[in-house]
Each structure stands twice: as structure tokens, then as C-alpha cells.
mmCIF file of the N, C-alpha and C atoms, coordinates in Angstrom:
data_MODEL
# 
_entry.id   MODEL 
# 
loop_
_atom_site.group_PDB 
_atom_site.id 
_atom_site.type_symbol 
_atom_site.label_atom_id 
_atom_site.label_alt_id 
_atom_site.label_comp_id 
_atom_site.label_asym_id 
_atom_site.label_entity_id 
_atom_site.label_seq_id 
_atom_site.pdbx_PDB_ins_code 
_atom_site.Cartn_x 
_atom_site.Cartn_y 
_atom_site.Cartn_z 
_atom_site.occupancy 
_atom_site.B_iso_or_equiv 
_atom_site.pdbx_formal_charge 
_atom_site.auth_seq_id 
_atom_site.auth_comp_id 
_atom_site.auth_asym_id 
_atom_site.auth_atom_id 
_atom_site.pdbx_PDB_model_num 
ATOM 1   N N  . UNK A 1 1  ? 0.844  -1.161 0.000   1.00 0.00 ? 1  UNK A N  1 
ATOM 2   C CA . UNK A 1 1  ? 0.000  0.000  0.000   1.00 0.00 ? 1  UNK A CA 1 
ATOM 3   C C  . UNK A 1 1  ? 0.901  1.239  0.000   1.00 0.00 ? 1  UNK A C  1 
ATOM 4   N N  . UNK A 1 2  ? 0.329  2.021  -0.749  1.00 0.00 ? 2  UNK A N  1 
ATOM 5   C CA . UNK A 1 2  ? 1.105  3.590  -1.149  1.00 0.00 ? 2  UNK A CA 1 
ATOM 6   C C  . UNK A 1 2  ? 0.880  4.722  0.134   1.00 0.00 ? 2  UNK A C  1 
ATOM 7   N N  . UNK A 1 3  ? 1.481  5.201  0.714   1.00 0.00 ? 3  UNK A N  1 
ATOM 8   C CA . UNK A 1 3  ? 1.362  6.320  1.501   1.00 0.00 ? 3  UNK A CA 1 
ATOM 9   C C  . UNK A 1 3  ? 1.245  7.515  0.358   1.00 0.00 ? 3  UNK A C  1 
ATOM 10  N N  . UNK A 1 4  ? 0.429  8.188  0.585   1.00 0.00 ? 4  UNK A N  1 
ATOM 11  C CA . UNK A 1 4  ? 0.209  9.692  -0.092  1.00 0.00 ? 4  UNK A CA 1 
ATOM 12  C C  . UNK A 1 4  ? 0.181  10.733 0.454   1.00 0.00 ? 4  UNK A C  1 
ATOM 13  N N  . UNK A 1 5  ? 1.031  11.720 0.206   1.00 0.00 ? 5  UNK A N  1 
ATOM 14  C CA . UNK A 1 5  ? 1.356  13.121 1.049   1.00 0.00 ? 5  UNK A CA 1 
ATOM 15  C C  . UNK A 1 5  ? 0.977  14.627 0.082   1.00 0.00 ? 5  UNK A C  1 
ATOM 16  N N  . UNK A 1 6  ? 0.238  15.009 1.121   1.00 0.00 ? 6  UNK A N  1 
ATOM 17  C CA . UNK A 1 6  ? 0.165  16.453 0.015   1.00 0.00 ? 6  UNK A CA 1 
ATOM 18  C C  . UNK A 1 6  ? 1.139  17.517 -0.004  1.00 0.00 ? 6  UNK A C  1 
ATOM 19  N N  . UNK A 1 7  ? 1.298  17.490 -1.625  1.00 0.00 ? 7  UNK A N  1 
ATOM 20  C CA . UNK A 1 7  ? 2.761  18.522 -1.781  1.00 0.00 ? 7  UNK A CA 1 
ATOM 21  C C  . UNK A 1 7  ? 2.158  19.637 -2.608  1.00 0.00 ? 7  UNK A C  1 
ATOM 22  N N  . UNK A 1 8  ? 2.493  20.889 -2.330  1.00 0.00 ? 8  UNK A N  1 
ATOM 23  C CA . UNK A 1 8  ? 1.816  21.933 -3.042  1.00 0.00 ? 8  UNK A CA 1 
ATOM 24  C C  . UNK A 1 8  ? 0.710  22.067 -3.943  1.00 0.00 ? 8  UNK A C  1 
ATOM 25  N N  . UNK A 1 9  ? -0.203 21.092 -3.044  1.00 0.00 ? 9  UNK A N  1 
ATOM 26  C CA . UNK A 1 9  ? -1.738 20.880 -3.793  1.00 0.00 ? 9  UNK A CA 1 
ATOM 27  C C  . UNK A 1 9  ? -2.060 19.890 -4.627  1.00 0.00 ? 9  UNK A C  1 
ATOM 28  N N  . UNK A 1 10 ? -1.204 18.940 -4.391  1.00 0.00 ? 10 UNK A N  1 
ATOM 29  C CA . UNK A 1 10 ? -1.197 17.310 -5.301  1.00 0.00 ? 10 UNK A CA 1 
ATOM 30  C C  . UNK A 1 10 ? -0.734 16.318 -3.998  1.00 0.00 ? 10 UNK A C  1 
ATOM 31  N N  . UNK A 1 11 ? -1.166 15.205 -4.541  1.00 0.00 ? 11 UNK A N  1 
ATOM 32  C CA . UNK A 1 11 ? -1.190 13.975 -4.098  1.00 0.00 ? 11 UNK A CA 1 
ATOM 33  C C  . UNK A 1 11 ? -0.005 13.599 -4.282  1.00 0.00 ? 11 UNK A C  1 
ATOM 34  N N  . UNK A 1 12 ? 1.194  13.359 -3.643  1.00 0.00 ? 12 UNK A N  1 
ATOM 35  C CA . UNK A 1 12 ? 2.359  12.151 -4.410  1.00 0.00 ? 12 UNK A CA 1 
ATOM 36  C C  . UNK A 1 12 ? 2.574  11.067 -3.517  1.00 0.00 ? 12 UNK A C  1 
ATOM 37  N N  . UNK A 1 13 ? 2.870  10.287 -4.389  1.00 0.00 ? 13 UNK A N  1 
ATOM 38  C CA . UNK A 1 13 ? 2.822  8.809  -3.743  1.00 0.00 ? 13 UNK A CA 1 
ATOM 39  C C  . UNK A 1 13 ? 4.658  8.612  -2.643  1.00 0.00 ? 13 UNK A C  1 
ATOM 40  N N  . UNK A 1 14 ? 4.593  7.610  -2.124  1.00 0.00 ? 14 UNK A N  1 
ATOM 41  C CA . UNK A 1 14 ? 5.862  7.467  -0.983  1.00 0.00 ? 14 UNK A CA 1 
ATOM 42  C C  . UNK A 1 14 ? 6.922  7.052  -1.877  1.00 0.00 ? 14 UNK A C  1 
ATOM 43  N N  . UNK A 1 15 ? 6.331  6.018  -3.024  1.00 0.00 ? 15 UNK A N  1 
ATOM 44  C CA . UNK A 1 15 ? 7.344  5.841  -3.913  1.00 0.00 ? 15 UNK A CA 1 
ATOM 45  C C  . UNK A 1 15 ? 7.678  6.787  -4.822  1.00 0.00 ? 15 UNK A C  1 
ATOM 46  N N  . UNK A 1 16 ? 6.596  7.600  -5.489  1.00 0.00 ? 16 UNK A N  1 
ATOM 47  C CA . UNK A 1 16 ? 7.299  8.787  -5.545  1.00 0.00 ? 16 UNK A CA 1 
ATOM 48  C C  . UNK A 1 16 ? 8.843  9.774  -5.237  1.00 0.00 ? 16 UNK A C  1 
ATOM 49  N N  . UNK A 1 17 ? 8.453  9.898  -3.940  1.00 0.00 ? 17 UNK A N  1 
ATOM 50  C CA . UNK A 1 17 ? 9.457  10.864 -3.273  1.00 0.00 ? 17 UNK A CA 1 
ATOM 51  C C  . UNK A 1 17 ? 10.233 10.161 -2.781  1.00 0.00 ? 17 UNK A C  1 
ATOM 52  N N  . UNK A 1 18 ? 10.577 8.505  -2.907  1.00 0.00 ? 18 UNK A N  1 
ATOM 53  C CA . UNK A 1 18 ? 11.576 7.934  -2.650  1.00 0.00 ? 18 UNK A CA 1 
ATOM 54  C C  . UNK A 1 18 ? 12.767 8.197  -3.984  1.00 0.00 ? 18 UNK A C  1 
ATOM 55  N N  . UNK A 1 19 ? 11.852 7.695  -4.653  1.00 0.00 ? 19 UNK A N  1 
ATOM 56  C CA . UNK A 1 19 ? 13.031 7.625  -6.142  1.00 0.00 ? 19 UNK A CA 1 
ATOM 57  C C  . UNK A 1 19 ? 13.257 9.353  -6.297  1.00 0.00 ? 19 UNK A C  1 
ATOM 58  N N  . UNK A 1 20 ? 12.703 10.271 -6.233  1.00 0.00 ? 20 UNK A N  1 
ATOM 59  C CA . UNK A 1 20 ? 13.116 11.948 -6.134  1.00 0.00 ? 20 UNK A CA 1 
ATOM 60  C C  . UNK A 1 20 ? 14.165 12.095 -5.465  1.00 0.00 ? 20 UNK A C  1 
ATOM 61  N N  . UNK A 1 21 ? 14.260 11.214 -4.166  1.00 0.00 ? 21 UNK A N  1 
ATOM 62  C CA . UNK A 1 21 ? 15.172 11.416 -2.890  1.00 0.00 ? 21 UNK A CA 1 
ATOM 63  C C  . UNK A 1 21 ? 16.803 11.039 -3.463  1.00 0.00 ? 21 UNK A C  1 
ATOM 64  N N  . UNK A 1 22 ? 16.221 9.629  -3.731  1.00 0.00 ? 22 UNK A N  1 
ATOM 65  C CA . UNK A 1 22 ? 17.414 8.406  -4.702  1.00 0.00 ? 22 UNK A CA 1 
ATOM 66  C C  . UNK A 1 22 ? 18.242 9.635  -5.819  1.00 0.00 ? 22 UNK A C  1 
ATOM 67  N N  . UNK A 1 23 ? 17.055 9.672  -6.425  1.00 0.00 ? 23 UNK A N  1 
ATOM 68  C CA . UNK A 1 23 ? 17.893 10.647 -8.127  1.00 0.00 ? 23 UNK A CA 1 
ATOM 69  C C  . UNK A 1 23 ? 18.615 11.745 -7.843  1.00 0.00 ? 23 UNK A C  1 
ATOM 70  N N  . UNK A 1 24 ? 18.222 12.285 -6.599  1.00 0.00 ? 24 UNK A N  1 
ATOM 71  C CA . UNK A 1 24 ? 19.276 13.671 -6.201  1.00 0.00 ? 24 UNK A CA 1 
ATOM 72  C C  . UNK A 1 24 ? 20.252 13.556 -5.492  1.00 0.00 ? 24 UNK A C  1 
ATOM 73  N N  . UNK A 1 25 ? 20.400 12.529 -4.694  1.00 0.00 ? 25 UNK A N  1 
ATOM 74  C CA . UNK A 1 25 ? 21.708 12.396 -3.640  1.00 0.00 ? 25 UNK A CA 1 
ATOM 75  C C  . UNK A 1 25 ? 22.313 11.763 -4.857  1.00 0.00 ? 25 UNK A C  1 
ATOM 76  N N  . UNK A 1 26 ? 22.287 10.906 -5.666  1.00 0.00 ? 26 UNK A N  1 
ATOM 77  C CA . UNK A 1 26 ? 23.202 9.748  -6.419  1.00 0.00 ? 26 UNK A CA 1 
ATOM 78  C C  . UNK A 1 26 ? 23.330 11.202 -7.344  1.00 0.00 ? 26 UNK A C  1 
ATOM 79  N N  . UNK A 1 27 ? 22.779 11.551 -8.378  1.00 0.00 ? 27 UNK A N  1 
ATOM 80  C CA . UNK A 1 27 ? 22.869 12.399 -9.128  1.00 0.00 ? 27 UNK A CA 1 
ATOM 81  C C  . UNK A 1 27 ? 23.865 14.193 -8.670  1.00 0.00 ? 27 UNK A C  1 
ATOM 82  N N  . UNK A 1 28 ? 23.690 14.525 -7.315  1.00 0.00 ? 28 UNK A N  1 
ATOM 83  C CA . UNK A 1 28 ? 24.245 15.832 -6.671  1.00 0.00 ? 28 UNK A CA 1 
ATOM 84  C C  . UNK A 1 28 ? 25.738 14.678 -6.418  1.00 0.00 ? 28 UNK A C  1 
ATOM 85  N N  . UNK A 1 29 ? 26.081 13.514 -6.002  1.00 0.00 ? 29 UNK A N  1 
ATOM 86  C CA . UNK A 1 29 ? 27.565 12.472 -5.816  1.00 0.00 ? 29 UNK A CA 1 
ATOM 87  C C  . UNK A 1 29 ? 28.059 12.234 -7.209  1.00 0.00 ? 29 UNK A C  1 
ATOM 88  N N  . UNK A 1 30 ? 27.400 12.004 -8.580  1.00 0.00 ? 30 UNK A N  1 
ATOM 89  C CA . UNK A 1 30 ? 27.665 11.754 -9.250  1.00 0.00 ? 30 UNK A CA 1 
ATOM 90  C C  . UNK A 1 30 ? 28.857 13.592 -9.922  1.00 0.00 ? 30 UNK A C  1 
ATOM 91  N N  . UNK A 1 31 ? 27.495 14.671 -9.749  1.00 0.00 ? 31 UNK A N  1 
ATOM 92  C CA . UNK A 1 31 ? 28.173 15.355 -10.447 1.00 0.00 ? 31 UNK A CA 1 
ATOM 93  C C  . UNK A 1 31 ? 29.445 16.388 -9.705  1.00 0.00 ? 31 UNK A C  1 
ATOM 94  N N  . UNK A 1 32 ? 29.476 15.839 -8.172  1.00 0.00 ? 32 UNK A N  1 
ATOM 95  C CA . UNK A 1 32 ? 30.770 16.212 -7.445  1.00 0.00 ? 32 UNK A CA 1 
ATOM 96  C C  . UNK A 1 32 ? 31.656 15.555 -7.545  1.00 0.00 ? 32 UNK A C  1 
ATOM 97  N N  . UNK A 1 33 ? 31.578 14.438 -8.079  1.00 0.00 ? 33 UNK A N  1 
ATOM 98  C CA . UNK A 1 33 ? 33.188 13.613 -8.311  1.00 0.00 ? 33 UNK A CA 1 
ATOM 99  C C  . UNK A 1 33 ? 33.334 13.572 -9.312  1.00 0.00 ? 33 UNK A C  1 
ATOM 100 N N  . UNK A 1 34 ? 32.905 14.390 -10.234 1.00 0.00 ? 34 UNK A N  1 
ATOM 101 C CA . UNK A 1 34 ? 33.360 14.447 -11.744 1.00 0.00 ? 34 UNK A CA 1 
ATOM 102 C C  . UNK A 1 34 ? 35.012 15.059 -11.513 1.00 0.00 ? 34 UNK A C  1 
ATOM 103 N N  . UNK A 1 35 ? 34.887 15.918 -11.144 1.00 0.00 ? 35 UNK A N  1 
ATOM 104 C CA . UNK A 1 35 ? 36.614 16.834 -11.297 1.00 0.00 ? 35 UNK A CA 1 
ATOM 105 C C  . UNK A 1 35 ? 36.400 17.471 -12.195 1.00 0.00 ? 35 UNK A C  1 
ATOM 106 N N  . UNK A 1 36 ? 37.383 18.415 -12.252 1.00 0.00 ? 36 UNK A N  1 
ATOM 107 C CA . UNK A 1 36 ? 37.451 19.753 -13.159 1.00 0.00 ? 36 UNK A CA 1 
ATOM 108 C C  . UNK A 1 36 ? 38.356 19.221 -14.002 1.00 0.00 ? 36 UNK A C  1 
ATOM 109 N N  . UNK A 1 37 ? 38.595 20.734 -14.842 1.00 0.00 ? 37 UNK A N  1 
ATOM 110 C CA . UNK A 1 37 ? 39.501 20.368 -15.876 1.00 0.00 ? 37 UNK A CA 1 
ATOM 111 C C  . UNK A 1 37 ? 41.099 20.496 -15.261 1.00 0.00 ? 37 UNK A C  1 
ATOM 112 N N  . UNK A 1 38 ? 41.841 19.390 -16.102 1.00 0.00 ? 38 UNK A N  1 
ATOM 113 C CA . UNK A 1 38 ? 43.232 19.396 -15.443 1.00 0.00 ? 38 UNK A CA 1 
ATOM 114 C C  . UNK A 1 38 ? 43.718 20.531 -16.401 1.00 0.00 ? 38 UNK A C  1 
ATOM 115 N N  . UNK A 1 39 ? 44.166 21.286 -15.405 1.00 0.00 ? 39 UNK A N  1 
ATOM 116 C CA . UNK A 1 39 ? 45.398 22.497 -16.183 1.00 0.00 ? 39 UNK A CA 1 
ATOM 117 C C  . UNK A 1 39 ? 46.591 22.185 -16.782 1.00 0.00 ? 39 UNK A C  1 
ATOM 118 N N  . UNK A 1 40 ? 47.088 22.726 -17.853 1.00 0.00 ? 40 UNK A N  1 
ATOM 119 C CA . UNK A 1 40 ? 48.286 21.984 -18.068 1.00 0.00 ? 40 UNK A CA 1 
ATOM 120 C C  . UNK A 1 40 ? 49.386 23.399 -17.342 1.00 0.00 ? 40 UNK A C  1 
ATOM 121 N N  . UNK A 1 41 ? 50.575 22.262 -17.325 1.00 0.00 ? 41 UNK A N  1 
ATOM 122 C CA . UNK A 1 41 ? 51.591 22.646 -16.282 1.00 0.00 ? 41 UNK A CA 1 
ATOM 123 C C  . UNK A 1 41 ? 52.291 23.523 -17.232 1.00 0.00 ? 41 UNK A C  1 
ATOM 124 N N  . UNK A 1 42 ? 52.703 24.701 -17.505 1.00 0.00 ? 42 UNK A N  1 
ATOM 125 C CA . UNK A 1 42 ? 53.459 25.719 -18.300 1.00 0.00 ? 42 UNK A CA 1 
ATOM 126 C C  . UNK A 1 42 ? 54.305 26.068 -17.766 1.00 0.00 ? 42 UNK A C  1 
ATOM 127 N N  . UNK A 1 43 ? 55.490 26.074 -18.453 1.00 0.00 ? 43 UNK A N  1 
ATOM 128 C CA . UNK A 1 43 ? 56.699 25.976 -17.855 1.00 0.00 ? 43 UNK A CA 1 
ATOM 129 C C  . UNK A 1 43 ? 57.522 27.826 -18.212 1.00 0.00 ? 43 UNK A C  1 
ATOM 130 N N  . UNK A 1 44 ? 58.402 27.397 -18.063 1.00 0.00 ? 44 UNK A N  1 
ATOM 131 C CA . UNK A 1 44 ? 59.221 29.280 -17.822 1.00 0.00 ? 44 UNK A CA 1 
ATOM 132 C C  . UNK A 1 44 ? 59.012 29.401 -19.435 1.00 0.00 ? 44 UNK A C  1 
ATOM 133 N N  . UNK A 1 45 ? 58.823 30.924 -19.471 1.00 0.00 ? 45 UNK A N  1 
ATOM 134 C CA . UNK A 1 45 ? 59.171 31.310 -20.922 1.00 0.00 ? 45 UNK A CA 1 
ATOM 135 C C  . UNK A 1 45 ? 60.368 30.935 -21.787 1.00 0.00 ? 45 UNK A C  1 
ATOM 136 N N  . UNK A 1 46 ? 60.525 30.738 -22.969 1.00 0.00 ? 46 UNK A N  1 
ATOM 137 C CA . UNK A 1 46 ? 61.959 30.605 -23.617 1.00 0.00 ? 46 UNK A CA 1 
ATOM 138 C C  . UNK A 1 46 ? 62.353 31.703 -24.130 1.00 0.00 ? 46 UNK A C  1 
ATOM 139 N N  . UNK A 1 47 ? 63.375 32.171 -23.508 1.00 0.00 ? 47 UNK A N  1 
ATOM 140 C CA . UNK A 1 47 ? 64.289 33.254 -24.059 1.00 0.00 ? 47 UNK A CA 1 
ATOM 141 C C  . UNK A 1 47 ? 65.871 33.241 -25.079 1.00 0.00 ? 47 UNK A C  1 
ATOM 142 N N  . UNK A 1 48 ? 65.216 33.107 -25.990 1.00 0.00 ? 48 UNK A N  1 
ATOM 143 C CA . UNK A 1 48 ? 65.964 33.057 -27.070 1.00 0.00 ? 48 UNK A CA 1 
ATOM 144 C C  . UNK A 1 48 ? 66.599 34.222 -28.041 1.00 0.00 ? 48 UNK A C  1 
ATOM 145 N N  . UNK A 1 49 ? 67.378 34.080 -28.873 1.00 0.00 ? 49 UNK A N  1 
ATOM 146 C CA . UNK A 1 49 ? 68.260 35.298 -29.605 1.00 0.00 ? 49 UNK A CA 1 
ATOM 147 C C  . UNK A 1 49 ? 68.008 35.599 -30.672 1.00 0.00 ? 49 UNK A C  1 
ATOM 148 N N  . UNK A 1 50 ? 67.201 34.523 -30.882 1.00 0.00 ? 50 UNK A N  1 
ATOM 149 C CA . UNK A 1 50 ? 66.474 34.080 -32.738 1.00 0.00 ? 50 UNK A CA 1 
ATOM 150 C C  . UNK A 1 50 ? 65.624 33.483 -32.765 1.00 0.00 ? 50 UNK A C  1 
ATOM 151 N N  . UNK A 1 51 ? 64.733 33.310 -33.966 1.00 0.00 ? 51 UNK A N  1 
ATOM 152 C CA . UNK A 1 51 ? 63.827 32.496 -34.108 1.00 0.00 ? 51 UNK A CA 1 
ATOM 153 C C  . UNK A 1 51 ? 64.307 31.025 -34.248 1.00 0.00 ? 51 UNK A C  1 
ATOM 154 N N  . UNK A 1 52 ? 65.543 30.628 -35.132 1.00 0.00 ? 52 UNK A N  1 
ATOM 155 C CA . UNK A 1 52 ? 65.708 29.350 -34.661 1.00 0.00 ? 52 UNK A CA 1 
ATOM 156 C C  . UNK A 1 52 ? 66.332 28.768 -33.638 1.00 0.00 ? 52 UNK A C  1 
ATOM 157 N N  . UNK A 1 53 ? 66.936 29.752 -32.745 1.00 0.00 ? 53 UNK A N  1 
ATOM 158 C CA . UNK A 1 53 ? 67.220 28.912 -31.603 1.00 0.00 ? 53 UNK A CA 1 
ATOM 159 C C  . UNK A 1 53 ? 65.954 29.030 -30.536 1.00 0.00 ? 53 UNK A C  1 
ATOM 160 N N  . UNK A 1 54 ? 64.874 29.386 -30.874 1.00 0.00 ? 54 UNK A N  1 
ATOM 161 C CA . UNK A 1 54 ? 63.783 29.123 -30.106 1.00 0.00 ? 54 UNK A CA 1 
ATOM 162 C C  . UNK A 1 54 ? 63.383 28.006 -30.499 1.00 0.00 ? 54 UNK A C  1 
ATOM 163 N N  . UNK A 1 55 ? 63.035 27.588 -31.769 1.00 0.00 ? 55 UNK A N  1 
ATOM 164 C CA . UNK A 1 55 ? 62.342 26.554 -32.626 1.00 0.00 ? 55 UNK A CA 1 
ATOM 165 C C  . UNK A 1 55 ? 63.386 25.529 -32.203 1.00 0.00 ? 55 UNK A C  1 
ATOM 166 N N  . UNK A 1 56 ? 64.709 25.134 -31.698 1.00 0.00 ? 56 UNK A N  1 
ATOM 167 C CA . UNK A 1 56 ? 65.833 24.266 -31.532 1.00 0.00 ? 56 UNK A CA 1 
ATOM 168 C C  . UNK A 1 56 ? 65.185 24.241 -30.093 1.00 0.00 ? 56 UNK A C  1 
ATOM 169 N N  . UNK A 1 57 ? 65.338 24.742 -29.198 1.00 0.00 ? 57 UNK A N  1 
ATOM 170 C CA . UNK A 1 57 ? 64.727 24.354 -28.046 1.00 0.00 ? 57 UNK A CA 1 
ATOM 171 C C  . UNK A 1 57 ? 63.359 23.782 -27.548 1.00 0.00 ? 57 UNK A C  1 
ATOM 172 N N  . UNK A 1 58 ? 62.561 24.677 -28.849 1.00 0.00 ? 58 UNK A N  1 
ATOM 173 C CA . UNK A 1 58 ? 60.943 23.949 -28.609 1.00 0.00 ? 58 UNK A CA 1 
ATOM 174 C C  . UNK A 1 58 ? 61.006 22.503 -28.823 1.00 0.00 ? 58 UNK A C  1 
ATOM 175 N N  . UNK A 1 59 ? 61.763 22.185 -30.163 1.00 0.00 ? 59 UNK A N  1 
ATOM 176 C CA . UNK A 1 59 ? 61.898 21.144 -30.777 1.00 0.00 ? 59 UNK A CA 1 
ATOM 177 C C  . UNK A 1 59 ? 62.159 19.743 -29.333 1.00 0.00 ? 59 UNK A C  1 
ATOM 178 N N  . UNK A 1 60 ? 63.663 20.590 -28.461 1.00 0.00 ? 60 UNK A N  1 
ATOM 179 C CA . UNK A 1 60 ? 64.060 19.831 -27.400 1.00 0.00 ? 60 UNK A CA 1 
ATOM 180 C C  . UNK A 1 60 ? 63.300 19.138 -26.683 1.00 0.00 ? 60 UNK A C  1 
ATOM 181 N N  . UNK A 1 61 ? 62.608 20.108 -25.974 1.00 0.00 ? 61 UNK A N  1 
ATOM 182 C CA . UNK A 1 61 ? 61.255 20.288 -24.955 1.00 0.00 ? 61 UNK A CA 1 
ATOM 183 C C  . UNK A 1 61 ? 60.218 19.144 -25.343 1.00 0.00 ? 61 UNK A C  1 
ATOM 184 N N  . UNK A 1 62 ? 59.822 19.304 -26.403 1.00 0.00 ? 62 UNK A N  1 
ATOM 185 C CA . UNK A 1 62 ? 59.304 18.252 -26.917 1.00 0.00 ? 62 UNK A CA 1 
ATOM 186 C C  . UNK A 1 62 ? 59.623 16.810 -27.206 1.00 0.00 ? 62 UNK A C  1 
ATOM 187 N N  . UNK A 1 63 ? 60.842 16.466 -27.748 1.00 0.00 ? 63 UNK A N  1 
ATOM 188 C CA . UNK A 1 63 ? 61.728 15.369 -27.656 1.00 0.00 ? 63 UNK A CA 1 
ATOM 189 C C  . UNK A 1 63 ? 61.464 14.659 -26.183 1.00 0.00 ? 63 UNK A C  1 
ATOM 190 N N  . UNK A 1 64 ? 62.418 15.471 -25.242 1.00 0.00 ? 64 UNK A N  1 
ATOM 191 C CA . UNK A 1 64 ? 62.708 15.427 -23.756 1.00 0.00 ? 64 UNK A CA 1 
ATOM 192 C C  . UNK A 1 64 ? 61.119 14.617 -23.110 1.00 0.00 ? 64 UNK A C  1 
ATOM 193 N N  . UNK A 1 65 ? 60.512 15.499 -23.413 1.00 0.00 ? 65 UNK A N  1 
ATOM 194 C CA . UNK A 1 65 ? 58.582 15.168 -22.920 1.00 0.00 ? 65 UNK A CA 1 
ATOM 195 C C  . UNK A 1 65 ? 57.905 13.647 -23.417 1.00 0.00 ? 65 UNK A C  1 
ATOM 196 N N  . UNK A 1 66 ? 58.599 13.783 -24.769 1.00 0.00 ? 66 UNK A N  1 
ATOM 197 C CA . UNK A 1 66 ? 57.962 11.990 -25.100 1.00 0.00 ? 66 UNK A CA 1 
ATOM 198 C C  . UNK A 1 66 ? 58.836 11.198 -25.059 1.00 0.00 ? 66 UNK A C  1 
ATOM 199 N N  . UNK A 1 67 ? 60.233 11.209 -24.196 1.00 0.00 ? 67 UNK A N  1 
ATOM 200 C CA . UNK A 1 67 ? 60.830 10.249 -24.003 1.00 0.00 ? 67 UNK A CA 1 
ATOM 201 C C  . UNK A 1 67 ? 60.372 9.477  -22.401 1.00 0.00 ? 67 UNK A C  1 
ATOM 202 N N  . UNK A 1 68 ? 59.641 10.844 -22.199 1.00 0.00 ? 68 UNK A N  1 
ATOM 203 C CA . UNK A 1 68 ? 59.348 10.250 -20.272 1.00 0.00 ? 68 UNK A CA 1 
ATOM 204 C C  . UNK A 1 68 ? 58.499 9.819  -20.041 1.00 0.00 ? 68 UNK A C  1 
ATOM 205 N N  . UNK A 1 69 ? 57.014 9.842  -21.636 1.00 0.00 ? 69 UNK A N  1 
ATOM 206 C CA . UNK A 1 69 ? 56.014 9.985  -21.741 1.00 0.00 ? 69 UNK A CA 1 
ATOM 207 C C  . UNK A 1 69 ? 56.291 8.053  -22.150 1.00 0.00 ? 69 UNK A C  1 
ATOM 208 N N  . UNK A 1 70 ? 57.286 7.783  -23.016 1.00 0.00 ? 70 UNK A N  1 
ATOM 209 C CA . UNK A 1 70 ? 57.217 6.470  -23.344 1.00 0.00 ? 70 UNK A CA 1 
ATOM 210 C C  . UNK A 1 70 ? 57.833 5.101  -22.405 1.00 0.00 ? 70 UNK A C  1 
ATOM 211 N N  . UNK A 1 71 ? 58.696 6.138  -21.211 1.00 0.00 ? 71 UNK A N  1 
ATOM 212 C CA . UNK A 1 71 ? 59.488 4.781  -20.268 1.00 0.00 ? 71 UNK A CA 1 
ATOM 213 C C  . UNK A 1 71 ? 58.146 4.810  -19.299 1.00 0.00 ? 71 UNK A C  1 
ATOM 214 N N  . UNK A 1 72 ? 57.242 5.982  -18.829 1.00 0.00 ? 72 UNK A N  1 
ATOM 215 C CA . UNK A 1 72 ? 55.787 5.341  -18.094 1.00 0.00 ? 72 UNK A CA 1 
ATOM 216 C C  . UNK A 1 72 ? 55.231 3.929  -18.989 1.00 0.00 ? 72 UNK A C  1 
ATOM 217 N N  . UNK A 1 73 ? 55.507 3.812  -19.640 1.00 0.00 ? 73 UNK A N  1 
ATOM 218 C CA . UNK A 1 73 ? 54.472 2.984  -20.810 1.00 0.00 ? 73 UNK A CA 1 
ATOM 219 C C  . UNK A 1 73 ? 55.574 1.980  -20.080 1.00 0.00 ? 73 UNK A C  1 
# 
């Protein structure tokens, strides 16, 4: 048997406002453990003398990054 409660001038049933209860705690947990966005980590400016010895260092930086990126693997 259904318990019925009056809510702002309507009838709702117990099962009703159970599953309302359910969908907002799981749903308000669900969308707090999402996490934000990860920032990426930016490192010091490059101060360079030229354009290609900037482009020689970017180049580095990059090298350097997927070699550390492939011994995790």
C-alpha cells in the first residue's frame, strides 16, 4: 500500500518521493566527483636570440617530454 502526502496541492505517492530522494543524492555524488579540468603545467618562458634557436629548443622540450612519456608505458 502507497502512503500519499500532500505537496503543493497534489497527491504524491511514498514511492514517488523515494526515487526523487534516490535521483538527487546519487545524481548531486555523481556530479561532485566528476573533477574539473586538469590544467596543463606551463613551464618558464623561452628566451631566445632568434627564431631558430627558439624553434631548436621547442623542438628539445618536446623530444625530452615523449621520451618520459614512453618509459611510463
Amino acid at each position: 500500500m502507497v502512503q500519499y502526502y500532500q505537496i503543493a496541492g497534489k497527491k504524491v505517492g511514498s514511492h514517488v518521493l523515494t526515487m526523487a530522494t534516490l535521483g538527487t543524492i546519487f545524481g548531486a555524488t555523481w556530479l561532485s566527483s566528476r573533477g574539473g579540468e586538469k590544467k596543463k603545467e606551463q613551464g618558464p618562458p623561452v628566451v631566445a636570440s632568434s627564431k631558430d634557436e627558439e624553434q631548436f629548443i621547442q623542438q628539445f622540450l618536446k623530444e625530452v617530454g615523449g621520451e618520459e612519456n614512453k618509459a611510463k608505458h
